[in-house]
N, C-alpha and C positions, 0 to 999 in steps of 0.2 A: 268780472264779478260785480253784481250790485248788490246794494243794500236799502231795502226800505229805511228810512230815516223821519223823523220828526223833528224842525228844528224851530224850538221855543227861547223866550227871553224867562231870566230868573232873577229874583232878587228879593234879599229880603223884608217879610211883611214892616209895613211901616217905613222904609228907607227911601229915600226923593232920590239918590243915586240913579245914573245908568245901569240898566240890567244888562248881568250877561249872557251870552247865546250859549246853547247847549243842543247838542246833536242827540237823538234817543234809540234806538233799535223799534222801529213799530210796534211792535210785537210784546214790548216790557214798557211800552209809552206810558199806558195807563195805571199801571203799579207805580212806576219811577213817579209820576207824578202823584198820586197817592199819597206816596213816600212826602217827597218834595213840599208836601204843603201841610201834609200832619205832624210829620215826624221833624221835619228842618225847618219849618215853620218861613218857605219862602213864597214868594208869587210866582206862579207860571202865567207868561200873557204869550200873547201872537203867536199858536204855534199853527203850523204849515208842513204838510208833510210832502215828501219829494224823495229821487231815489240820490243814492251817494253810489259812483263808479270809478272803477280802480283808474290811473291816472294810465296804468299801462295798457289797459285794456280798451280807451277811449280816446282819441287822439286830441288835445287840446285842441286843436281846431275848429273840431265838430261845435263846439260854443262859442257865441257870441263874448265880447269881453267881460258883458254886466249878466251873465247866463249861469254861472254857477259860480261857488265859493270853492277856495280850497280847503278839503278837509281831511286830517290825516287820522288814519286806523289803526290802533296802538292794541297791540292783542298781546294780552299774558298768559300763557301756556305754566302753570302749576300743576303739583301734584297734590290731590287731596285726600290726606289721609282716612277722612269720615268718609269718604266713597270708595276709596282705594283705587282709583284713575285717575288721570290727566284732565283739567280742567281749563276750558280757555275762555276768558275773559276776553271780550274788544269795547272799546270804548273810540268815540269819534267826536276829534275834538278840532276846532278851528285850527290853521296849521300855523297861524303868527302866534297863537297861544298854548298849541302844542307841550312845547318845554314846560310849564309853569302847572298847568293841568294835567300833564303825563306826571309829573310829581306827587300831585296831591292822589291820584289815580291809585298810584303804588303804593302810596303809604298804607292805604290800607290794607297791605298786604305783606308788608315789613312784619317779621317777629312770626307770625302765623302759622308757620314749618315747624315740622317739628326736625330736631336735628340732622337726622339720616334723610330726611326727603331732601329729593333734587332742586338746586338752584331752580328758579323758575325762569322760563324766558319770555322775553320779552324783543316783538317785532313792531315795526313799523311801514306803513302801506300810504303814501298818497294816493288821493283822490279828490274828486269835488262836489258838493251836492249840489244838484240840477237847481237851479231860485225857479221858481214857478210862484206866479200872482195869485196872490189871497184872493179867495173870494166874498163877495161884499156883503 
């Protein structure tokens, strides 16, 4: 399986800091950023889009050492009671920061059940996104 992916630096407006990288689904890139620079008031810079494939599905080989990043696919499977189905959430997050950002990920999802609905689950998918050179 692949995924189109966008992968942009962020940080926020005014801060000399290092930005951090963020993975986006194509397809919600341009809302998420919308989002990201009205509503969180951050910078989006350098983004570059490329596909993300599952780790199982691609054989680590087929890449060069400096050819892709690893990037893992943290999908939340909840139920939601304003639509009455099952909803899934994935987000793609670099995989050394995985833990830290898979947290912040859920939180927003903490509290949000109401009683009787089902635990929500929660999967995890290695992969890597292709690095392909900006163009100038």
């Amino acid at each position: 399986m692949s995924q189109k992916l966008v992968r942009c630096e962020i940080r926020r407006e005014g801060d000399q800091g290092e930005p951090t990288v963020r993975y986006v689904p194509q397809e919600i890139y341009g809302l998420w950023e919308y989002l990201m620079r009205t509503k969180h008031r951050f910078e989006v810079v350098h983004e570059v889009a490329s596909l993300w494939v599952d780790h199982d599905e691609t054989p680590e080989a087929a890449f060069g050492e400096y050819q892709y990043e690893p990037v893992t696919e943290v999908t939340l499977l909840r139920w939601s009671t304003r639509d009455e189905m099952f909803t899934r959430d994935s987000r793609y997050f670099n995989t050394d920061e995985c833990a830290r950002l898979k947290g912040l990920f859920l939180s927003h999802y903490v509290g949000g059940n109401d009683p009787g609905d089902p635990s929500p689950q929660v999967s995890e998918k290695q992969g890597y996104w292709i690095r392909r050179a900006r163009r100038a």
